[in-house]
Backbone as CSV, one residue per row, in Angstrom:
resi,resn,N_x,N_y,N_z,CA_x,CA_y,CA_z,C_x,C_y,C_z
1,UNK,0.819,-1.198,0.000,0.000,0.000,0.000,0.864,1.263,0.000
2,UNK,2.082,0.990,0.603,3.075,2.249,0.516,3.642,2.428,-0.766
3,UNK,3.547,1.755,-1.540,4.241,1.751,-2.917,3.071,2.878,-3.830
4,UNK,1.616,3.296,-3.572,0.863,3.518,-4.328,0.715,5.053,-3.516
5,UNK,0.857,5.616,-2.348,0.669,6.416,-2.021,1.070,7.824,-2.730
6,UNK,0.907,8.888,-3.027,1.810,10.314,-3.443,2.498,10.988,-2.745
7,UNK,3.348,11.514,-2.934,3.730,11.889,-1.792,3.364,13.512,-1.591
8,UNK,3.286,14.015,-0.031,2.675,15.196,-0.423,3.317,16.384,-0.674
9,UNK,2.591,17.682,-1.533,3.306,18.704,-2.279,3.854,19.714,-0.948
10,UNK,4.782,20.061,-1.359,4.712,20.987,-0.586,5.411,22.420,-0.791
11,UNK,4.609,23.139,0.046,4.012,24.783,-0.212,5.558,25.757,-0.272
12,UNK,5.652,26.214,-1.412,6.586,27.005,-1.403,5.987,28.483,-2.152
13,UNK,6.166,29.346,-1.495,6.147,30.976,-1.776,6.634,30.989,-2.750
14,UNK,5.963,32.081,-3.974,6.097,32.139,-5.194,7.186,32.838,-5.239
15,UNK,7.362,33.774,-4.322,8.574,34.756,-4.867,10.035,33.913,-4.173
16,UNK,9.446,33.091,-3.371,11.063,31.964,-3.517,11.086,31.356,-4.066
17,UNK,9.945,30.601,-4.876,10.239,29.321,-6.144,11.066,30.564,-7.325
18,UNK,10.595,31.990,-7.595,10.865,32.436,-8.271,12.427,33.182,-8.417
19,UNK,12.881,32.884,-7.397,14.292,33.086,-6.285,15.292,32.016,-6.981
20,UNK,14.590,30.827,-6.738,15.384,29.348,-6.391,15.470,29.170,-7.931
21,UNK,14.295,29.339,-8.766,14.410,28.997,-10.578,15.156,29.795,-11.064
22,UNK,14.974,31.218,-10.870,15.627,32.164,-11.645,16.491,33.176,-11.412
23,UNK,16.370,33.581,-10.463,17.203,35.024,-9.979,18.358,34.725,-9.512
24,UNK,18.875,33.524,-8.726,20.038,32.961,-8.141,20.945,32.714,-9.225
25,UNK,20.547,31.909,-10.512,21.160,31.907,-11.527,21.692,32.990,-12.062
26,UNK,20.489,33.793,-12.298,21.311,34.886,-12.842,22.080,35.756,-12.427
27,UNK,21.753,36.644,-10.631,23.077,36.742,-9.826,24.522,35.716,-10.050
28,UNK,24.064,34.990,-10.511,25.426,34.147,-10.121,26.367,34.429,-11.454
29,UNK,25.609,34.299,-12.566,26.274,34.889,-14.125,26.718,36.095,-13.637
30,UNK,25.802,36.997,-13.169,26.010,38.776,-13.573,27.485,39.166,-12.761
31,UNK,27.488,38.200,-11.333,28.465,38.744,-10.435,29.832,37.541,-10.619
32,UNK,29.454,36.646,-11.742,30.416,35.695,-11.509,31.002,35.271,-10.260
33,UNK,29.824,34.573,-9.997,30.139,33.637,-8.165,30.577,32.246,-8.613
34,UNK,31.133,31.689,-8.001,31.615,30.516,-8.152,30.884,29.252,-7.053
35,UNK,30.794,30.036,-6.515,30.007,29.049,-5.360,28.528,29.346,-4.868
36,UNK,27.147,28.763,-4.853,25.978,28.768,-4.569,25.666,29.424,-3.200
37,UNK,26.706,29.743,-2.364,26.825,30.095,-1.050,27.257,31.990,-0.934
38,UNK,27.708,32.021,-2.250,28.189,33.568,-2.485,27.052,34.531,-2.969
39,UNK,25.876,33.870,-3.193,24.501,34.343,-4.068,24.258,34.919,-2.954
40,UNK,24.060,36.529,-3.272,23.143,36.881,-1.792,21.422,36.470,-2.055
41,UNK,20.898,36.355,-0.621,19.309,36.092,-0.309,19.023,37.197,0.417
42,UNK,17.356,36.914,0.357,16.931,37.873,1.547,17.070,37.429,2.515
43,UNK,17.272,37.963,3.525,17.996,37.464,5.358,16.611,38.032,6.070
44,UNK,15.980,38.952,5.856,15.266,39.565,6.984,14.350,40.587,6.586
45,UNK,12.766,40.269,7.015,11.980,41.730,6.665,11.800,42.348,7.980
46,UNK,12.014,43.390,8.336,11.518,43.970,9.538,10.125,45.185,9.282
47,UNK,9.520,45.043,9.942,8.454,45.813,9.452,7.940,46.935,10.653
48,UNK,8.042,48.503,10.856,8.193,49.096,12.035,7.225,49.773,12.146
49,UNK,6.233,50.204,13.020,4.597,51.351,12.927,4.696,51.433,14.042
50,UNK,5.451,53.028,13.876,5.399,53.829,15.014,3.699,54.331,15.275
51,UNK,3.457,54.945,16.080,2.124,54.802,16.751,1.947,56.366,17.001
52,UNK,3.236,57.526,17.503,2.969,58.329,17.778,2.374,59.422,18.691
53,UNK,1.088,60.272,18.272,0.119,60.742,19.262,-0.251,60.040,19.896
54,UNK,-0.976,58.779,19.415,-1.814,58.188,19.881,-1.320,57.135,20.940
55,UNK,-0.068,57.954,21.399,0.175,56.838,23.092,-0.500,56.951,23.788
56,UNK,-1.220,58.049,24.139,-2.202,58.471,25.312,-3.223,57.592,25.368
57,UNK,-4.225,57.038,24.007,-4.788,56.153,23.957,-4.828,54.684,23.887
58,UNK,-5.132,54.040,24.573,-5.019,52.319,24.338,-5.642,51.638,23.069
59,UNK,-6.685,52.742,23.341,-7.816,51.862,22.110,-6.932,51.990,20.674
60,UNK,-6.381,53.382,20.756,-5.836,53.450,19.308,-4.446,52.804,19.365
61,UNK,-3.584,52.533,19.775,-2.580,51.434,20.169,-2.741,50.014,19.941
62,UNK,-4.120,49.776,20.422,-4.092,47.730,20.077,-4.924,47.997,19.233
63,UNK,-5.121,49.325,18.175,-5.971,48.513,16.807,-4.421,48.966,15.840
64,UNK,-3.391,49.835,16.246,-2.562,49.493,15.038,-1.686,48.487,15.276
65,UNK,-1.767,47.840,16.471,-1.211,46.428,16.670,-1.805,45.034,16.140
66,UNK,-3.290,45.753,15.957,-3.855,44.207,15.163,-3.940,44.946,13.919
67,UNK,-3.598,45.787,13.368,-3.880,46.194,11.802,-2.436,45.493,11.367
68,UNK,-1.070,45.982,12.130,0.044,45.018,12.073,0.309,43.737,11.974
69,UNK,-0.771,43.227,12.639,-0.818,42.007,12.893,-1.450,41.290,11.801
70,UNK,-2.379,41.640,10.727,-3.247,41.484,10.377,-2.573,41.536,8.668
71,UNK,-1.532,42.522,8.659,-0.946,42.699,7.607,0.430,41.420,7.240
72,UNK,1.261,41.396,8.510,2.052,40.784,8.283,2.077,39.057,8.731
73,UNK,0.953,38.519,9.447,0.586,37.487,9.692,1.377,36.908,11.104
74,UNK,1.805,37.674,11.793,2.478,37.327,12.738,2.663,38.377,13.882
75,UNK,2.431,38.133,14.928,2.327,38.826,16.504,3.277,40.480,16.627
76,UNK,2.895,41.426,16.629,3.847,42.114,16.890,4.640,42.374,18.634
77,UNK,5.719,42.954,18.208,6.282,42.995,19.455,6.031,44.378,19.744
78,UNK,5.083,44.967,20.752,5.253,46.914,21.094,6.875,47.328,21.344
79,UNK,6.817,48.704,20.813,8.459,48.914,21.098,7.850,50.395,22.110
80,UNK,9.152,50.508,23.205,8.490,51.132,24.305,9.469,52.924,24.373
81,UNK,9.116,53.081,25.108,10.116,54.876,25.203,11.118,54.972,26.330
82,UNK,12.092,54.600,25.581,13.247,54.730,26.359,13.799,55.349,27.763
83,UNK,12.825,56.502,27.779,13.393,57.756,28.364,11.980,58.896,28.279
84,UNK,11.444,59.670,29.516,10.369,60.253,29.251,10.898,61.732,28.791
85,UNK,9.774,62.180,27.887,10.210,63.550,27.468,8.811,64.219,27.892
86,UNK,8.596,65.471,28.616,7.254,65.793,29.241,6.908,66.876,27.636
87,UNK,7.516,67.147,27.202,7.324,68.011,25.851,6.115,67.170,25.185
88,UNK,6.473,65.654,24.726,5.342,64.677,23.694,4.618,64.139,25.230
89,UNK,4.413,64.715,26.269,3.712,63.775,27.678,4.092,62.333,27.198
90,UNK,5.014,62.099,26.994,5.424,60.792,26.967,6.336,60.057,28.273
91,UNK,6.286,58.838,28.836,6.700,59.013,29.932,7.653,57.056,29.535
92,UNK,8.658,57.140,29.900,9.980,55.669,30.328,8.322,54.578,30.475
93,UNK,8.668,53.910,29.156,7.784,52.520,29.382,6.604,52.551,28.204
94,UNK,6.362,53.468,28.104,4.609,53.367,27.197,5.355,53.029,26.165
95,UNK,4.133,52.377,25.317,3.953,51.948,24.019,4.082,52.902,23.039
96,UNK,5.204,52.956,21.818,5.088,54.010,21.454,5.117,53.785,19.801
97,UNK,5.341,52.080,19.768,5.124,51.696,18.550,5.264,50.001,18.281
98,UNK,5.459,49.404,17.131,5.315,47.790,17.036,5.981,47.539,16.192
99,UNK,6.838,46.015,16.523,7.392,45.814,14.920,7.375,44.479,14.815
100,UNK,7.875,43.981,13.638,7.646,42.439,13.354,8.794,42.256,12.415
101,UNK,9.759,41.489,13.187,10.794,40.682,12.471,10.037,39.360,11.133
102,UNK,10.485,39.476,9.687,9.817,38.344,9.060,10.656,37.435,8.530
103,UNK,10.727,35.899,8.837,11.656,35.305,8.132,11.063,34.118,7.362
104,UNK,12.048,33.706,6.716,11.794,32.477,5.931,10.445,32.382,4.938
105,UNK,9.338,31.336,4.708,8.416,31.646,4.223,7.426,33.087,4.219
106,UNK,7.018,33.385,5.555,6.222,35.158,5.746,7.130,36.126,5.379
107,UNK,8.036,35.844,4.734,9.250,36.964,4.724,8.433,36.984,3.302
108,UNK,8.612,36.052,2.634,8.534,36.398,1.071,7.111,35.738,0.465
109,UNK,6.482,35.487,1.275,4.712,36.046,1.103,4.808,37.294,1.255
110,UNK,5.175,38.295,2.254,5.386,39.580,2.739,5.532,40.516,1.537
111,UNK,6.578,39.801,1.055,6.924,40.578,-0.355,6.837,40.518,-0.958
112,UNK,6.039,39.374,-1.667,5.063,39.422,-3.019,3.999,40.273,-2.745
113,UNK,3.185,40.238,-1.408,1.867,41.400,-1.857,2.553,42.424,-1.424
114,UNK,4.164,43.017,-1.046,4.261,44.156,-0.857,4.383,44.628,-2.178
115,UNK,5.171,43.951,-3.077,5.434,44.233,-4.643,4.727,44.757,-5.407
116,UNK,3.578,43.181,-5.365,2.107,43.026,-6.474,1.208,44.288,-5.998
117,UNK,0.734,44.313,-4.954,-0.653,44.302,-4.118,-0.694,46.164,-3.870
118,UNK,0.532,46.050,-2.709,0.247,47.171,-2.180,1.161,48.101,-2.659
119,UNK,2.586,48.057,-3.529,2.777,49.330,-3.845,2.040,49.898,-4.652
120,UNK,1.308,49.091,-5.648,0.502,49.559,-7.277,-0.556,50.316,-6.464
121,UNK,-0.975,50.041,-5.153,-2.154,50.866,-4.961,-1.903,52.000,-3.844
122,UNK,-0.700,52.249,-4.013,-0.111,53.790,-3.570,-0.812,54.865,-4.373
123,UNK,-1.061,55.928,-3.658,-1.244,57.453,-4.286,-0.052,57.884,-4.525
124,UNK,-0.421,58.318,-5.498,0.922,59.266,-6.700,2.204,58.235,-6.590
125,UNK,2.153,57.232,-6.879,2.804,56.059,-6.869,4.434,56.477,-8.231
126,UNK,5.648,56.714,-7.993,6.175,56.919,-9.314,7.598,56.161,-8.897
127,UNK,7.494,55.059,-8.052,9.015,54.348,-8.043,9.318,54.236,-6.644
128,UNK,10.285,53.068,-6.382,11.048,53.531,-4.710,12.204,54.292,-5.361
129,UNK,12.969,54.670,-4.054,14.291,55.549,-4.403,15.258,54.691,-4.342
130,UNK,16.148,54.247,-5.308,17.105,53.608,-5.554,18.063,53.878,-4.530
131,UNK,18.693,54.980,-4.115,19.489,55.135,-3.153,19.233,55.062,-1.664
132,UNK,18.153,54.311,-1.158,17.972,54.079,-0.013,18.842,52.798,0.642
133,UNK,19.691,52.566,0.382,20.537,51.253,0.929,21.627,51.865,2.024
134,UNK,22.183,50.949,2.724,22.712,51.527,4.027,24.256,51.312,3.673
135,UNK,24.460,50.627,2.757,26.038,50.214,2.194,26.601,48.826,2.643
136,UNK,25.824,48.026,3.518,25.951,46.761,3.532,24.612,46.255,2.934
137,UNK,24.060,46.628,2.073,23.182,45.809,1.306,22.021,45.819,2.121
138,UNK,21.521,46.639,2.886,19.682,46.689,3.188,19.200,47.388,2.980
139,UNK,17.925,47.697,2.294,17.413,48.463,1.723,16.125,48.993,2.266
140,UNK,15.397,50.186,2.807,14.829,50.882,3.809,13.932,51.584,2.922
141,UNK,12.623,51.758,3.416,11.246,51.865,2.843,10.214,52.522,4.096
142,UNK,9.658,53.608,2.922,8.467,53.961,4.290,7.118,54.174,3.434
143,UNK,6.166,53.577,3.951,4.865,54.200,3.418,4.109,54.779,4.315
144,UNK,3.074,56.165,3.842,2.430,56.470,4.602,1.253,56.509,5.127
145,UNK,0.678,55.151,4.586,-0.840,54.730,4.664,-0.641,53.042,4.667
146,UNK,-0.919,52.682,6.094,-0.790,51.489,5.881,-2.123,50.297,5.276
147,UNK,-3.338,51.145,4.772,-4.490,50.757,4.199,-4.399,50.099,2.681
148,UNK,-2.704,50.284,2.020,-2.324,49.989,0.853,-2.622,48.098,0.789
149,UNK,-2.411,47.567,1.768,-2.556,46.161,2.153,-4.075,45.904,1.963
150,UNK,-4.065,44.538,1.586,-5.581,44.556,1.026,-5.970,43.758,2.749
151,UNK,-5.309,43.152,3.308,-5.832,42.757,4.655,-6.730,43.732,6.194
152,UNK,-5.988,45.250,5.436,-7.054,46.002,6.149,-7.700,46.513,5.396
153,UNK,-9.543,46.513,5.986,-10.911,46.282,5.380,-10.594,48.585,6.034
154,UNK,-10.891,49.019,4.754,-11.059,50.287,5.111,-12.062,51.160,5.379
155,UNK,-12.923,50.483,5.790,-13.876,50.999,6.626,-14.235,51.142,8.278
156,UNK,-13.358,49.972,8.619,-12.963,49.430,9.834,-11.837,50.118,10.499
157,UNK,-11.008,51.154,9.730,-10.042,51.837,10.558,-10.396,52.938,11.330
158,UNK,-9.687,53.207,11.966,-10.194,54.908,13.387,-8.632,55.478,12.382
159,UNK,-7.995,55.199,12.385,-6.534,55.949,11.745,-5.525,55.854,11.015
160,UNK,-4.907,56.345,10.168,-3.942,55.729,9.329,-2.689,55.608,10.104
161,UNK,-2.369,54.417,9.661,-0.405,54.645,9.876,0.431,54.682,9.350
162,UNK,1.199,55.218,9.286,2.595,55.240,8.801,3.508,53.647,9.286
163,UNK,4.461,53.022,8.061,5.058,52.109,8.568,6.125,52.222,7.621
164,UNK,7.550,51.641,8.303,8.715,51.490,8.059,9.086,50.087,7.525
165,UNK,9.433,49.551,6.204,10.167,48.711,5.811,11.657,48.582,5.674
166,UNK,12.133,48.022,6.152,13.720,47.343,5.723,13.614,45.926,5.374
167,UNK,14.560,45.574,4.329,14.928,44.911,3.395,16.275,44.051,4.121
168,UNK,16.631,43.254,4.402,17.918,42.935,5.106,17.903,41.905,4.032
169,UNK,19.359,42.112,3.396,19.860,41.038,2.952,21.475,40.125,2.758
170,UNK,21.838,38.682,2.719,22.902,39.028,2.901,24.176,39.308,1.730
171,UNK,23.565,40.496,0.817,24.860,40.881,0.214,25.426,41.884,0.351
172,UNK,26.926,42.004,0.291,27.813,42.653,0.786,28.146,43.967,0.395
173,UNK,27.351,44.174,-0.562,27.441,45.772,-1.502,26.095,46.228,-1.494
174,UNK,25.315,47.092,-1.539,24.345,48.097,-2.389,23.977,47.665,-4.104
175,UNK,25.295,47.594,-4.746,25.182,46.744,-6.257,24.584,45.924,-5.905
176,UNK,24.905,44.887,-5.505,24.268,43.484,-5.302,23.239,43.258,-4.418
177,UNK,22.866,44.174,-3.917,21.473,44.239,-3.029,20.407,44.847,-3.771
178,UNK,21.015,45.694,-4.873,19.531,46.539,-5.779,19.242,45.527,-7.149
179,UNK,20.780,45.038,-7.106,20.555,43.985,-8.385,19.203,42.604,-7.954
180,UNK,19.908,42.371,-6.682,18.592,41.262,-6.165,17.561,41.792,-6.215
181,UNK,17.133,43.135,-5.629,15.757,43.369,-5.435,15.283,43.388,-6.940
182,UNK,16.010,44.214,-7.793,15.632,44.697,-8.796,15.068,43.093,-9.852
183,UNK,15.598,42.114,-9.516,15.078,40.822,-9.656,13.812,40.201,-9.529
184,UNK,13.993,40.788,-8.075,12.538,40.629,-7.222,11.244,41.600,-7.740
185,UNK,11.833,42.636,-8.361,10.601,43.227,-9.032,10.389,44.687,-8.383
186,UNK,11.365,45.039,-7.665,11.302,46.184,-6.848,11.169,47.462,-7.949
187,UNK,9.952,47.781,-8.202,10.548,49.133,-8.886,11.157,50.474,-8.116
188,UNK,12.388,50.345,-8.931,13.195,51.463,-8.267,12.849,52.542,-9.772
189,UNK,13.614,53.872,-8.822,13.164,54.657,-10.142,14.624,55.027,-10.774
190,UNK,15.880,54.948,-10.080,16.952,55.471,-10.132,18.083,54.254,-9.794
């Protein structure tokens, strides 16, 4: 009976099957690598929504923690205030924003509907900025409406947010970090 069974498929993210078929290869021509281990990958999405005014409130705090949550498929962590400043009535401890480390598979689900989905449905949409890389190869992103995601229902929000993308990857230049993305489909404009 074991001889007749199938065996079962299993689930791989399009933009890594599309990684693993094609883009590795061709990094590997363009930069002449010799070894499969020299190909840079993506290492890391971090995803950051600061929160702002709205520390004073709770209610508005755990809905951009589940709008976070909701976007990137995984728990956020609140990030807290270091140090009180009485200027923003902000005080050592409150919640002052959330973020979500993404790896492996949610990394690059993450970034197919960040690609497909939600940059195309930016206002006045005309490119990312090519020169946003840090010089070890990560590349840093901000949008200012986090409603671009089709996972939040926009009728259901009290507020927009602002959120921070970085790109972590592990290649060792800016070249080879815009060349990957630019693989990946990133429209840059420059």
């Amino acid at each position: 009976m074991a001889d007749t069974e199938t065996p079962e498929t299993v689930y791989v993210p399009r933009a890594k099957q599309v990684y693993l078929d094609t883009i590795r290869a061709a990094l590997k021509e363009e930069f002449g690598y010799t070894n499969e281990m020299q190909v840079p990958k993506l290492d890391k999405i971090v995803v950051n929504m600061g929160i702002g005014e709205a520390t004073a409130d709770s209610k508005k705090v755990n809905s951009a923690i589940k709008d976070l949550a909701a976007i990137t498929g995984q728990k956020p962590a609140p990030t807290r205030a270091r140090q009180s400043i009485a200027g923003f009535k902000l005080r050592e401890g409150m919640v002052v924003g959330a973020k979500v480390t993404l790896r492996k598979d949610r990394m690059y689900e993450f970034l197919d509907r960040l690609i497909t989905i939600a940059l195309p449905r930016v206002k006045d949409f005309r490119g990312l900025n090519g020169n946003s890389f840090d010089g070890r190869g990560n590349y840093a992103m901000g949008l200012k409406e986090h409603i671009v995601f089709p996972e939040i229902n926009y009728d259901q929000i009290d507020q927009m947010w602002g959120m921070d993308i970085v790109v972590c990857t592990t290649a060792t230049s800016d070249k080879e970090a815009k060349s990957l993305l630019k693989h990946f489909q990133f429209p840059f404009t420059a």
